[in-house]
C-alpha positions in Angstrom: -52.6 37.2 182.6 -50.4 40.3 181.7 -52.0 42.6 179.0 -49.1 41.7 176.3 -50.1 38.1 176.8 -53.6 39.1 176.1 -52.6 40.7 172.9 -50.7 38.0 171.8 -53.5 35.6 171.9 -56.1 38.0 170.4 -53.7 38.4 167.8 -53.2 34.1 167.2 -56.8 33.9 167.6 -57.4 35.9 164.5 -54.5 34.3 162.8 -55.9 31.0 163.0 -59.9 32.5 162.1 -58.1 34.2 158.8 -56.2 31.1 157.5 -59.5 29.4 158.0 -61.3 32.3 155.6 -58.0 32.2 153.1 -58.9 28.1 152.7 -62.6 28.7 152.0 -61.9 31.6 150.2 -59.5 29.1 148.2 -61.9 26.9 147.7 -64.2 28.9 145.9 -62.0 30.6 143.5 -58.3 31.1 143.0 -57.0 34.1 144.3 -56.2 35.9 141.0 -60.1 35.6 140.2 -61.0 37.1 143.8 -58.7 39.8 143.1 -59.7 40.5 139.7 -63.3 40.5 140.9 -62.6 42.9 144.0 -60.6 45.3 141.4 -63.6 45.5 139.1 -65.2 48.2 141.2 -64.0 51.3 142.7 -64.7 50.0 146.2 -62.7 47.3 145.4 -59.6 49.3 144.0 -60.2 51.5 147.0 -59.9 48.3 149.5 -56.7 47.2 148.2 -55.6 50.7 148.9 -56.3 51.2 152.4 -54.9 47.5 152.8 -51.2 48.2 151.5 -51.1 51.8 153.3 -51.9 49.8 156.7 -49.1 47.4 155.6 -47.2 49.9 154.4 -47.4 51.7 158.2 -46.9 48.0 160.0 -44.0 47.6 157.6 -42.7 50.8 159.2 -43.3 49.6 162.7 -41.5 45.9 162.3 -38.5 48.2 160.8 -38.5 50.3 163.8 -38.7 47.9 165.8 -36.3 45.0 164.8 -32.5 46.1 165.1 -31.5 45.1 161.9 -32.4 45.0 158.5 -32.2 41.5 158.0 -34.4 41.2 161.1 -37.4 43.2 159.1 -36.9 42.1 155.8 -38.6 38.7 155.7 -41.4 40.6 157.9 -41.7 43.1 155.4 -41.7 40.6 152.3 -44.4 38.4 154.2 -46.5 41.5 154.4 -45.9 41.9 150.7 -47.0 38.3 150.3 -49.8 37.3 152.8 -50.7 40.8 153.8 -52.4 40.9 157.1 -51.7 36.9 158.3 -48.2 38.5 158.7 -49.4 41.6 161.0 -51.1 39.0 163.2 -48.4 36.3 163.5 -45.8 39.2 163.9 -47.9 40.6 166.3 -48.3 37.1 168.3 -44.7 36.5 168.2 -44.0 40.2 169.4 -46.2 39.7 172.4 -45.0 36.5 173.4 -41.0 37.5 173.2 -42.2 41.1 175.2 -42.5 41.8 178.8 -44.9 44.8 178.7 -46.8 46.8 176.0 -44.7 49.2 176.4 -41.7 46.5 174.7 -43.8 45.5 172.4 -45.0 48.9 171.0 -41.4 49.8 170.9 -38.0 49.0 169.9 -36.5 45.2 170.7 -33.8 45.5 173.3 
C-alpha cells in the first residue's frame, strides 16, 4: 500500500475513534457545559488556544492547497465548527484524491 494511502486511513481511523468520543462526550453533558468547564481553568483556556492556532495553521494549508477560495472556505468554516473532525476527514479525502505525499502536502493540480 502506497504511503498516501496509509495516511489516508490513519487519518479515517481517527475520524471514526473521535466521532465516537464527541457521542459519549454528548452524552454526558452538552457541549456548552464541557466548554464552560474546560475554560474554568488556565489549562483549560490554554487548550482551547493551542487548538485554534493548530486550526488556524491547517486552515492555512487547505487554503494553500485548494485552488480556489470557494474550494477552502467550507474547509475553513468546518474547522471553525467541528475543529479537528475536519483536519482528519480533510486529511482522508486529501490522501485518497493524491498520488504521492508529495501531492498531498502540496498544492492540488
Amino acid at each position: 500500500m502506497k504511503p498516501v494511502k496509509i495516511v489516508g486511513l490513519i487519518a479515517a481511523c481517527w475520524a471514526v475513534l473521535l466521532v465516537g468520543l464527541i457521542v459519549r462526550s454528548s452524552l454526558e453533558m452538552s457541549l456548552g457545559a464541557g466548554l464552560r468547564a474546560t475554560t474554568d481553568t488556565w489549562w483549560g483556556v490554554t487548550t482551547m488556544v493551542d487548538l485554534y492556532a493548530g486550526l488556524a495553521a491547517v486552515a492555512a494549508w487547505v487554503a494553500f492547497r485548494e485552488r480556489t477560495a470557494a474550494r477552502a472556505a467550507p474547509w475553513i468554516l468546518g474547522l471553525a465548527l467541528l475543529g479537528n473532525l475536519t483536519t482528519l476527514v480533510y486529511l482522508a479525502v486529501a490522501a485518497a484524491r493524491s498520488k504521492s505525499l508529495a501531492e498531498l502536502i502540496g498544492r492540488r493540480s
